[in-house]
C-alpha positions as CSV (number, residue, x, y, z in Angstrom):
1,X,0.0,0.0,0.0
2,X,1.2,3.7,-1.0
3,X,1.9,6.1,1.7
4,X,0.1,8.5,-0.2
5,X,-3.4,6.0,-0.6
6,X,-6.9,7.2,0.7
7,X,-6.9,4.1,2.9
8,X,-2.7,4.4,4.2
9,X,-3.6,8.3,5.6
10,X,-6.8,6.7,7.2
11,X,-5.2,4.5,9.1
12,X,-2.5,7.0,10.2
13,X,-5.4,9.3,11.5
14,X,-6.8,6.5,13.3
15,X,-3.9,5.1,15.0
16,X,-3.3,8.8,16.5
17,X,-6.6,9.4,17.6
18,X,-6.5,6.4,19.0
19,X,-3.4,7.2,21.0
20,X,-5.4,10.6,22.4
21,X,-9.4,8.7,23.0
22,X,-10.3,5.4,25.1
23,X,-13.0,4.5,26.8
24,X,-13.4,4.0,30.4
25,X,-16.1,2.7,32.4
26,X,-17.4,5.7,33.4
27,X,-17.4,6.8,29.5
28,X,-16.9,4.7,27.0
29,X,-15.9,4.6,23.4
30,X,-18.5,5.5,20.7
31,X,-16.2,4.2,17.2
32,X,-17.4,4.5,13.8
33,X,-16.6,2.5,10.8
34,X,-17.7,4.0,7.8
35,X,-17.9,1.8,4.3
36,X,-19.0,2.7,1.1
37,X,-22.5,1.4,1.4
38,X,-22.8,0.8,5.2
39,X,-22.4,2.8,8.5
40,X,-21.2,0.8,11.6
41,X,-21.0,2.0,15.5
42,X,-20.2,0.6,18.8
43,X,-19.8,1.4,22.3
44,X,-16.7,0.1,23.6
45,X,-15.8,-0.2,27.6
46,X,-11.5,-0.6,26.8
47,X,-10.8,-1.2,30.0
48,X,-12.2,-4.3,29.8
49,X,-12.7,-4.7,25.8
50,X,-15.8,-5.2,25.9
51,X,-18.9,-3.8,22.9
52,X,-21.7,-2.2,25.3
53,X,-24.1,-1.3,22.5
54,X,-23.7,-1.6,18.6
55,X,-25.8,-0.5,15.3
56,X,-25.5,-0.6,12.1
57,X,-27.0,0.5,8.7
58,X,-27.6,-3.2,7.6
59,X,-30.4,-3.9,9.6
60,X,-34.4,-3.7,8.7
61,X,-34.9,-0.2,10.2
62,X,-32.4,1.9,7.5
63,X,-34.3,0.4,4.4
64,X,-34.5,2.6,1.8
65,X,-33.2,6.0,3.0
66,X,-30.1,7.7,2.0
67,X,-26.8,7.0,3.2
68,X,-27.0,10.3,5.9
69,X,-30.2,9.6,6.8
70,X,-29.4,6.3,7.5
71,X,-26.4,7.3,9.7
72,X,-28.9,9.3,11.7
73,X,-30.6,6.6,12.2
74,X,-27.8,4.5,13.1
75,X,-26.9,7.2,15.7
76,X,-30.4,7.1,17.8
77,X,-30.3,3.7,17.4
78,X,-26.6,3.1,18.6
79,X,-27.7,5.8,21.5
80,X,-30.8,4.0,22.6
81,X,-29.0,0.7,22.8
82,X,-26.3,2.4,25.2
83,X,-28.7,4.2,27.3
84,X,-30.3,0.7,28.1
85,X,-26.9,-0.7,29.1
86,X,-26.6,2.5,31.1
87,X,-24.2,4.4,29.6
88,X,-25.4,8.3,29.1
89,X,-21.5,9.5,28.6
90,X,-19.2,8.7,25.7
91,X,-16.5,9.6,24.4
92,X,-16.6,10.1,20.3
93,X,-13.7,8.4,18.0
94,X,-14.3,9.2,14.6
95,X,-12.2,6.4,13.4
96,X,-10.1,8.4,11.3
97,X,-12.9,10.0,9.1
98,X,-13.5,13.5,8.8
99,X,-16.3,14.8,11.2
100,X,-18.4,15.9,8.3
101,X,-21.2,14.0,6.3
102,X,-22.3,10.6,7.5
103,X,-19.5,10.7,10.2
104,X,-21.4,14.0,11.6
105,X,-24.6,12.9,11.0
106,X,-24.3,9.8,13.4
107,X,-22.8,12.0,15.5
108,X,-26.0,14.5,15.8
109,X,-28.0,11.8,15.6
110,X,-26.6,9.7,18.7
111,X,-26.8,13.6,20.5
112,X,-30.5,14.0,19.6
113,X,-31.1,10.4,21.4
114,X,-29.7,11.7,24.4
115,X,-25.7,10.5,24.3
116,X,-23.6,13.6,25.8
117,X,-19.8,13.9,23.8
């Protein structure tokens, strides 16, 4: 792989981000994974490596709507499924997308459920 390759310079943004965010108990990780058809996002405790909540755009609910809409819904959905684990507080890793487009729209999307970042 080139170090001048879309996917290279993704990684590179992730791994440092990563070295800045991780989730605690008390607030855990919110990660996205963003494809070119799909929208993925979990809640992640790293202290003990464990998924807390997780959505995705693959499932019955995101049928038929754009790619940001569908991200919206992700978000509420991913937020709903952590506020019944009991997480209200998390801390956002954008994976090593820009915060813009389906990225931000999850974002807004888990924040209009009720997850505070």
């Amino acid at each position: 792989m080139s170090r001048t390759s879309p996917t290279y310079l993704r990684e590179k943004r992730r791994r440092r981000i990563r070295g800045r965010v991780t989730g605690s108990e008390a607030r855990p990780r919110l990660s996205v994974f963003r494809s070119n058809k799909r929208i993925y996002a979990q809640v992640i405790d790293d202290v003990r490596g464990h998924t807390l909540a997780a959505a995705g755009s693959h499932e019955g609910e995101v049928s038929g709507l754009t790619k940001a809409e569908a991200a919206v819904v992700v978000g509420r959905l991913v937020a709903e499924r952590a506020k019944a684990a009991g997480v209200t507080r998390v801390v956002f890793d954008r994976g090593g997308y820009l915060y813009h487009g389906r990225v931000k729209a999850l974002a807004d999307g888990a924040r209009e459920a009720g997850l505070e970042f």
